[in-house]
C-alpha positions as CSV (number, residue, x, y, z in Angstrom):
1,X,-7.4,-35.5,3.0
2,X,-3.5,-35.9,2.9
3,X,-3.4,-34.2,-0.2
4,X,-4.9,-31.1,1.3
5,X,-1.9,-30.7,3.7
6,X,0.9,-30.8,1.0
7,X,-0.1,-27.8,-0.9
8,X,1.2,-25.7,2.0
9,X,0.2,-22.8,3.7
10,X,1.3,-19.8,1.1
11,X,-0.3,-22.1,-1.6
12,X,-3.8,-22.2,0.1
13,X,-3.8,-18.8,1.5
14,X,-1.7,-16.5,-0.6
15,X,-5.0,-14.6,-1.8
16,X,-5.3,-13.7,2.0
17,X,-2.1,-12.7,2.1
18,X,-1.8,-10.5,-1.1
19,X,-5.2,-8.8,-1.2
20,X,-4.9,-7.0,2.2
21,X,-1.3,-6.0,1.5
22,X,-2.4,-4.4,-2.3
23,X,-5.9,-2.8,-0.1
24,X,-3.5,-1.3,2.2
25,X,-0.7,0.2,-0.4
26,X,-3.6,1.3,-2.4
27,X,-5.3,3.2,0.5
28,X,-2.0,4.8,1.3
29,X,-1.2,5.9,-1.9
30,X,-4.6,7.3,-2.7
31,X,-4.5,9.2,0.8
32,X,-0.7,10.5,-0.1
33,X,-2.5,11.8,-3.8
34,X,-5.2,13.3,-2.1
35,X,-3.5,15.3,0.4
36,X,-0.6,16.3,-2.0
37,X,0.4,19.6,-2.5
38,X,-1.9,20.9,-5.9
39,X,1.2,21.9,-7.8
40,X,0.4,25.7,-6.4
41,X,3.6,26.1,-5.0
42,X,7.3,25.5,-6.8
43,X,8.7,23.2,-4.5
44,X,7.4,20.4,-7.0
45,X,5.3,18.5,-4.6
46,X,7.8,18.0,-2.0
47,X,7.4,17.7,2.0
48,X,8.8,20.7,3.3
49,X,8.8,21.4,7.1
50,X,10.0,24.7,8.3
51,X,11.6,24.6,11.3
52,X,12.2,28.1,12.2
């Protein structure tokens, strides 16, 4: 049972750790690809806000 305690925690758990991080980057960049500008206008796919 000893040896189960010096592995450490990141080397036990790091798949709980890395999955959720790469599920969350993934969803983000799929939602910033999917509400991108289409390429209709020539500001290249940059955020423009107009303030006046």
């Amino acid at each position: 049972m000893n040896n189960e305690t010096d592995r450490g925690f990141l080397a036990e758990n790091w798949l709980w750790i890395v999955v959720p991080f790469l599920l969350v980057v993934g969803g983000l960049t799929a939602l910033m690809v999917a509400t991108g500008s289409g390429g209709e206008e020539d500001d290249g796919g940059a955020f423009v806000y107009n303030v006046f």
